[in-house]
C-alpha positions in Angstrom: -0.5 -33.8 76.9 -4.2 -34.4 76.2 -5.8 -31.4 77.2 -9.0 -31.9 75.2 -8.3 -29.6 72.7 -8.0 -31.0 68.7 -4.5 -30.7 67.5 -3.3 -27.2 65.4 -3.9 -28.0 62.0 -0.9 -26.9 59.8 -1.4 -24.4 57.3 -1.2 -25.6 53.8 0.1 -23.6 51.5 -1.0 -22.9 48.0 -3.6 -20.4 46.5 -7.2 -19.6 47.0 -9.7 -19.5 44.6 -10.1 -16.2 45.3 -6.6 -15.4 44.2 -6.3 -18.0 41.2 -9.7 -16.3 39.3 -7.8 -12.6 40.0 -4.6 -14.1 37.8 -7.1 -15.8 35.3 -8.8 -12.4 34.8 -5.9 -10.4 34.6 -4.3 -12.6 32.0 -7.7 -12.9 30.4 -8.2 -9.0 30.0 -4.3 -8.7 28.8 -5.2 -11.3 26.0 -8.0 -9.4 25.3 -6.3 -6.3 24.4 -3.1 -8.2 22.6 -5.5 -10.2 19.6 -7.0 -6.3 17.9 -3.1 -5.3 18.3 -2.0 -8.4 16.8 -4.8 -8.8 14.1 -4.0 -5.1 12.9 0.2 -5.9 12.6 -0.8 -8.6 10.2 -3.0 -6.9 8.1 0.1 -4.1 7.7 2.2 -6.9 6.6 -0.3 -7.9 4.2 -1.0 -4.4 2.7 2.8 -4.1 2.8 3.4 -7.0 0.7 0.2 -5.9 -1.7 2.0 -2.7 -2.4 5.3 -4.5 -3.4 3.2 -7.0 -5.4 1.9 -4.3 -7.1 4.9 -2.2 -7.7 6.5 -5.6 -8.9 4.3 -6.2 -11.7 3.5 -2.9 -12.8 7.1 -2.2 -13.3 7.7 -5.9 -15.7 4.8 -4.9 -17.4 6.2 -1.3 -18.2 9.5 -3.3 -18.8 8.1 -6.0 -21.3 5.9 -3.3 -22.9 8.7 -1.2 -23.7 11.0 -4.0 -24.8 8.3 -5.7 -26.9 6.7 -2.7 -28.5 3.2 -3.8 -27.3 2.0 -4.6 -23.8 1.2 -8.4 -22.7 -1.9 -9.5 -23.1 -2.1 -11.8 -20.1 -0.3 -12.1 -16.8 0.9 -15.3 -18.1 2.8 -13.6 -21.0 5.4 -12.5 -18.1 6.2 -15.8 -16.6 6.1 -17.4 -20.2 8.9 -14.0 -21.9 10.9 -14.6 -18.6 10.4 -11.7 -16.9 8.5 -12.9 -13.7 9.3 -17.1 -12.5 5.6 -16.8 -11.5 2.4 -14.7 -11.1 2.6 -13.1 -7.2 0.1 -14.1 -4.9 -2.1 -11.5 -3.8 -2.2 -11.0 -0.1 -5.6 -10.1 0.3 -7.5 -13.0 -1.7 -4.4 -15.2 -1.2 -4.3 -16.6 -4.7 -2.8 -15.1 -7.7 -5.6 -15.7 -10.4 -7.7 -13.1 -9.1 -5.4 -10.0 -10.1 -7.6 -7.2 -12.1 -6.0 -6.1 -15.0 -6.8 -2.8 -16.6 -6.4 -3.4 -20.3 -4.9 -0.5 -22.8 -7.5 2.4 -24.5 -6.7 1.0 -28.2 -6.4 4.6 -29.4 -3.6 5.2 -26.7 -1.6 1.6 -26.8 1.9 1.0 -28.5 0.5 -1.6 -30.6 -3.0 -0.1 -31.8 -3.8 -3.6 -33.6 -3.5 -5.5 -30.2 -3.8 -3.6 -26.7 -2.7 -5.4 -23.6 -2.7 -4.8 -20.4 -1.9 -1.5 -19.3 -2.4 -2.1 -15.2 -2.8 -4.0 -12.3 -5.1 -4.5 -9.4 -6.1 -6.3 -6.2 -9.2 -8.5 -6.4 -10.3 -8.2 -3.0 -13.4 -5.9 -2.6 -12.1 -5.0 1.1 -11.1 -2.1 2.4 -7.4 -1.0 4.1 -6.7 0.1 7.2 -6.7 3.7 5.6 -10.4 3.5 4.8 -9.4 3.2 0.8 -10.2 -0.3 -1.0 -7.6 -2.3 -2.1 -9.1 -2.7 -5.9 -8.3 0.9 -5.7 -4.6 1.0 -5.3 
């Protein structure tokens, strides 16, 4: 049946371009809005573990100070009396050598001759999601 007319071509199936760069941008703009939501769940987990480090070590120093009659005067007195296995980590500076300790007013410590450390803080200079900095807590 040649009638001078070119065969029917078959439609082909797949996507446009049109239709492929709507998908990319959608998932694009969902990624978009998932990273800040993300980014902000893991900074609670850090501060959540900060405030556990903290309550942690202020409590084993209360604890050694009150069995020792005088307050440590290092971090590594803990681990070395057997009341920590080692120095946490803090979350926000990620090592544990950069803890601040507060040391003891001599007039007010157990031990007047030898005042230890009477608190503990982050390192970090940052601030937390509540606008407060964590060398504060």
């Amino acid at each position: 049946m040649p009638s001078g007319r070119p065969p029917a071509r078959r439609r082909l199936r797949g996507f446009t371009f049109v239709e492929l760069m709507v998908v990319v941008t959608i998932i694009v703009v969902l990624i978009s809005m998932a990273i800040p939501i993300y980014n902000k769940t893991i900074l609670r987990s850090k501060e959540s573990v900060l405030k556990q480090n903290l309550f942690t070590l202020r409590s084993v120093i209360d604890n050694y100070t009150y069995d020792k009659m005088k307050a440590p005067t290092s971090l590594d007195d803990l681990v070395s009396e057997g009341y920590l296995r080692n120095i946490p980590t803090d979350p926000m500076t990620g090592t544990s050598d950069t803890w601040r300790t507060i040391q003891e007013d001599a007039t007010q410590a157990v031990d007047q001759s030898s005042p230890g450390i009477f608190d503990v803080k982050s390192g970090s200079d940052k601030q937390s999601l509540d606008g407060t900095t964590y060398s504060d807590w």
